[in-house]
C-alpha positions as CSV (number, residue, x, y, z in Angstrom):
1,X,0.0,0.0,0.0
2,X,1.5,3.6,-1.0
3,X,0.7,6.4,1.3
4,X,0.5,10.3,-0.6
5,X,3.6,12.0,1.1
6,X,2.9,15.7,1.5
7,X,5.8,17.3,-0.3
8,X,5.6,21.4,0.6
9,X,7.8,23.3,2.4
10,X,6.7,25.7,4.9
11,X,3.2,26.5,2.2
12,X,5.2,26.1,-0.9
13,X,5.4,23.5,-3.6
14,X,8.9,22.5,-2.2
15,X,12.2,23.5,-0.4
16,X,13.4,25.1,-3.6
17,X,10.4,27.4,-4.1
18,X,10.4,28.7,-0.5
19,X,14.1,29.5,-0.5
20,X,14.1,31.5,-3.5
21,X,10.7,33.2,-2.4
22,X,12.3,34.0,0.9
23,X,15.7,35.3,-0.5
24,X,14.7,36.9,-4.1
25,X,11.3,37.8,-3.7
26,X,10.4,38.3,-0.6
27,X,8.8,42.1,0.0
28,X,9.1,42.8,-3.5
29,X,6.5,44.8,-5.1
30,X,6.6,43.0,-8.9
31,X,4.5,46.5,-10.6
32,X,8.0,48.1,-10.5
33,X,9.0,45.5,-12.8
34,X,5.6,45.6,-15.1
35,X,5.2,49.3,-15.5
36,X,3.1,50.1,-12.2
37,X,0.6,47.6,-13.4
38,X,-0.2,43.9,-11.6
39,X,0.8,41.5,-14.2
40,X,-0.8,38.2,-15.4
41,X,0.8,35.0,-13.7
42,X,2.3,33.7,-16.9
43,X,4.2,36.8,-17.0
44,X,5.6,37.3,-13.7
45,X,6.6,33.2,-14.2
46,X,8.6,33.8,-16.6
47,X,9.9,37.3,-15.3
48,X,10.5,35.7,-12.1
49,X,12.8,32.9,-13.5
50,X,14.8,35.5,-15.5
51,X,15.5,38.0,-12.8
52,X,15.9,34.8,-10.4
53,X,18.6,33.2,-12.9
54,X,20.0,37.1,-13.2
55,X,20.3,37.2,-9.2
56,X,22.1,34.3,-9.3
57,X,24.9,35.7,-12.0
58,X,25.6,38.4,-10.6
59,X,26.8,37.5,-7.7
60,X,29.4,35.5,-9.3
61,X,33.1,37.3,-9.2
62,X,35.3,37.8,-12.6
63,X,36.4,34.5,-12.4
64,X,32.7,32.8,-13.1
65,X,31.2,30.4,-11.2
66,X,32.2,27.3,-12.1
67,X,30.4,24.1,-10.1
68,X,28.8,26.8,-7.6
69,X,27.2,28.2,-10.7
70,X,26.0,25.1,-11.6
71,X,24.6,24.0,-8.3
72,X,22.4,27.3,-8.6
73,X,21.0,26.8,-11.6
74,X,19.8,23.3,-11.2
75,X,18.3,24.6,-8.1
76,X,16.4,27.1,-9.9
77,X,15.3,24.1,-11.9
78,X,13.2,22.7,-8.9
79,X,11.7,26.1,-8.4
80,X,7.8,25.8,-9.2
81,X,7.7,29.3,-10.7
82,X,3.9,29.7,-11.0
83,X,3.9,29.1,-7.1
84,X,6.2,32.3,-7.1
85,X,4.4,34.2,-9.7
86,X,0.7,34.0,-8.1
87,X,2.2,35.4,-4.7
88,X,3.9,37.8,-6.7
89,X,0.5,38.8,-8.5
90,X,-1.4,39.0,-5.0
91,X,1.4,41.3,-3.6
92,X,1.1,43.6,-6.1
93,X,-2.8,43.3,-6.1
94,X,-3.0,44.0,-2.5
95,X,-0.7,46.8,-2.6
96,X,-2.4,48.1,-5.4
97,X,-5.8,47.7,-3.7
98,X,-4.0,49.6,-0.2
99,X,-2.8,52.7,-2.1
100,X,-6.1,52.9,-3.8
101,X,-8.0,53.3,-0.3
């Protein structure tokens, strides 16, 4: 007999969502990105993996970053980035909807 094992981390999809959530996205208003506007999920997915993989290359010194570099990106892999994308969306929908009152 299998048993469902719950897989989320902490509310997320998994460890790999959380941690980027807490340490790239965390507090950020995504409208700055999108023009002041609250953008549609598939669009902050996508912008979301971009900036994340961007994050990730610039901290790297002149030398690049070798396996470390690697390491990060196949982490990024694991990152459920629709997950990200509708918290980013309700952020910016709930600020939105606070400077509007």
């Amino acid at each position: 007999m299998t048993t469902a094992t719950d897989t989320t981390y902490n509310g997320w999809p998994n460890y790999a969502t959380w941690r980027v959530n807490i340490e790239v996205f965390d507090g950020l208003d995504v409208r700055e990105y999108f023009n002041g506007e609250v953008p549609e999920a598939y669009d902050a997915a996508q912008w979301a993996r971009e900036h994340a993989q961007e994050v990730v290359y610039n901290s790297l010194d002149d030398t690049g970053g070798g396996v470390a570099e690697g390491w990060a990106l196949a982490f990024l892999q694991e990152v459920e980035w629709h997950a990200i994308a509708r918290h980013l969306v309700e952020y910016a929908a709930d600020c939105a909807q606070s400077e509007a009152a």
